[in-house]
N, C-alpha and C positions, 0 to 999 in steps of 0.2 A: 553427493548422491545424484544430483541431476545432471554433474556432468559425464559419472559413470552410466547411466540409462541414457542419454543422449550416445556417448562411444557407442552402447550395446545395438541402438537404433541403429547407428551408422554401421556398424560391420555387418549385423543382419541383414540391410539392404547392401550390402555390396557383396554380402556372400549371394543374395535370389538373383543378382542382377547377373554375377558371373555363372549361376546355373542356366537363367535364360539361356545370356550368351552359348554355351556351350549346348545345349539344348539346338539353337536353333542353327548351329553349326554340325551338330547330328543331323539333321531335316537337311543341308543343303545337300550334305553329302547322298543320303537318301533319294533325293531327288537328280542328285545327276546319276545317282545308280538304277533309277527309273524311267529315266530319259529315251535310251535306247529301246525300252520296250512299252514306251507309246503307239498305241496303234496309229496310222498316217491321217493327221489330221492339215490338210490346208488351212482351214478356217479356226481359228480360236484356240490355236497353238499352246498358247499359254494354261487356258483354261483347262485345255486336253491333258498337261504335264499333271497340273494341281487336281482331275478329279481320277485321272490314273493313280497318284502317291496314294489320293487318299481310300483308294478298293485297297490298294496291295496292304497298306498300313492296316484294313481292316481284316485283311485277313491271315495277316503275321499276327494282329495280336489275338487271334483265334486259335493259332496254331502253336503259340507260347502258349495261353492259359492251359492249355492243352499237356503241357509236359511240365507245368506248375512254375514256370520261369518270370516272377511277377516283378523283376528287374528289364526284362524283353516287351514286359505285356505291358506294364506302365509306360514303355517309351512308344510303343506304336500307338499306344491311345493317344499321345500327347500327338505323337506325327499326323494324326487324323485331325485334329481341330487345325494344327496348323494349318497343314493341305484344304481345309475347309474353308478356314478364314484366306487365306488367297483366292480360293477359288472364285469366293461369291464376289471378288474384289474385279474381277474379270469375267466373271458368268454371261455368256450368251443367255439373251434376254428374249423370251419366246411368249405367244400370247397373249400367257397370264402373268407374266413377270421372269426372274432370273431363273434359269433349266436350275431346278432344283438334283444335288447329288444322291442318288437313289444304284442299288444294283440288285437285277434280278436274280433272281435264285439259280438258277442255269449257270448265269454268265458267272455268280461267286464259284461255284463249285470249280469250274473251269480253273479263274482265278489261284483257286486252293490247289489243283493238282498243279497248273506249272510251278507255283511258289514251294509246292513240297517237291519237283525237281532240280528245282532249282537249290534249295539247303544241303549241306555236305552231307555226302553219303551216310556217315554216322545216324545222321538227324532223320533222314529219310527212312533208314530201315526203324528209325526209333518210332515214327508216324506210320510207316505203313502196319508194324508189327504189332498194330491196337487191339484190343476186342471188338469184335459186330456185333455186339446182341451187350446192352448196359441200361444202364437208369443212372440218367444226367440231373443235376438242379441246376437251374441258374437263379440268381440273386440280380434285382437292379438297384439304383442308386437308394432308394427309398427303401431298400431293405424285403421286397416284395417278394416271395420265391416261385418259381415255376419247377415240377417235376415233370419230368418226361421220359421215353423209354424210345430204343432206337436197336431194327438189328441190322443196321451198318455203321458204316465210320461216323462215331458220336461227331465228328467239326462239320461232317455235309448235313446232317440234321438240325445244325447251331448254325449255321449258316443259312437255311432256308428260315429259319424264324426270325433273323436276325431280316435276310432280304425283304417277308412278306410280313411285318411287324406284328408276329404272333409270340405266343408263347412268354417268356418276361421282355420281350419287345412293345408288349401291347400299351398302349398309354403314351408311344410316340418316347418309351426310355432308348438312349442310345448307347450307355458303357454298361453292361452288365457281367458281373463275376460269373464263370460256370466254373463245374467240373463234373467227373464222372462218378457218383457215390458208391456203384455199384459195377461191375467190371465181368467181363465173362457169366451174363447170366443166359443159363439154359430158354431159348427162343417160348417154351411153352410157358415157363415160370412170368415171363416180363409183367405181364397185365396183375399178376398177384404181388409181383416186390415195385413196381411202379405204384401199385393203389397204395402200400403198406408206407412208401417212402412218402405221398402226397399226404399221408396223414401226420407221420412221425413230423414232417419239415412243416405240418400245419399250411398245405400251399393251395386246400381249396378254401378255407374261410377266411385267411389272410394272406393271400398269394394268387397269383393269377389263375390256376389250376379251375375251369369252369364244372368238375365234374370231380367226383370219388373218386377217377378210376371203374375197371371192371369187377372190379371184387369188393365190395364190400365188408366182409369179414376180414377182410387184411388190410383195407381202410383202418377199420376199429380197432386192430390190433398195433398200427402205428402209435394212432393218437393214444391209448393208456400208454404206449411206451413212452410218447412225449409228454406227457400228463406224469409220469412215475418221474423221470427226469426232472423235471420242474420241482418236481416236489420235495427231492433230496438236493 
């Protein structure tokens, strides 16, 4: 018996060791396909590589969770801590300590249009061809949800909260699950199916959501929905 559970020990780690591996043989490749489109950096070359992978990794996997591809979207998450964990290993080191990796809202969005020129045409009219006007949740690691309502491209609105650590970014969370719950809704309705959605997903009394919404009466009509749910 102990020597059948010592074998099973032993091929389990030789099966994580060989995902590593192969894990961080994705990342090199990744990185010499990001190489070329490093902005020119003289100084800190190295460090320029590692916090370039890790915007573009952030916002591939924005752009996967996006079309629900959570084989794409797990592997750019994982690309980002690599790219992170290098980076700090090399970080130009400024006032207060090592230039922390940070991207503003502007510069992501940017980011997001060349990365959606850059996907094969297919993927591109799949991305351009979204609805404007929706009601997003996102979920962070801890299970916290945020509702929100957007009438343009749901990724530029998840990207700005994501930049300015709002929304289920708040609390300093850094991988959070989204999607769109709600698709094609009429620009007048948002404020009525956004408050109805922050009730039913419960995200202002246990979720970041700081407020009802506009509508109260579609607030209250969420939560008995989510109240009926629970209770069958």
């Amino acid at each position: 018996m102990i020597a059948g559970l010592f074998k099973r020990w032993r091929e389990a780690r030789a099966e994580a060791a060989a995902k590593r591996a192969h894990l961080q043989s994705l990342f090199e490749s990744f990185l010499l396909e990001t190489q070329p489109l490093v902005p020119r950096a003289p100084k800190h070359r190295e460090a320029a590589l590692y916090r370039h992978a890790w915007k573009r990794a952030a916002i591939l996997e924005v752009l996967h969770q996006r079309r629900s591809d959570q084989s794409r979207t797990s592997l750019f998450r994982e690309f980002q801590k690599l790219a992170a964990e290098r980076y700090y290993r090399v970080a130009p080191v400024g006032p207060y300590g090592p230039i922390t990796l940070r991207m503003e809202a502007k510069a992501a969005i940017r980011f997001m249009e060349v990365e959606i020129e850059r996907l094969s045409p297919t993927r591109r009219k799949q991305l351009i061809a979204r609805p404007l006007a929706c009601i997003y949740i996102g979920k962070c690691e801890e299970g916290r949800v945020y509702v929100g309502q957007t009438a343009e491209a749901p990724e530029r609105r998840w990207i700005q909260h994501r930049a300015e650590g709002t929304g289920p970014f708040k609390k300093e969370a850094q991988y959070v699950e989204w999607k769109v719950v709600e698709g094609t809704v009429a620009p007048a309705k948002l404020n009525e199916r956004e408050s109805y959605c922050i009730g039913l997903y419960d995200a202002y009394e246990k979720g970041y959501n700081d407020t009802r919404g506009n509508d109260w009466k579609a607030y209250e009509r969420g939560q008995t929905e989510r109240q009926r749910g629970l209770s069958t």
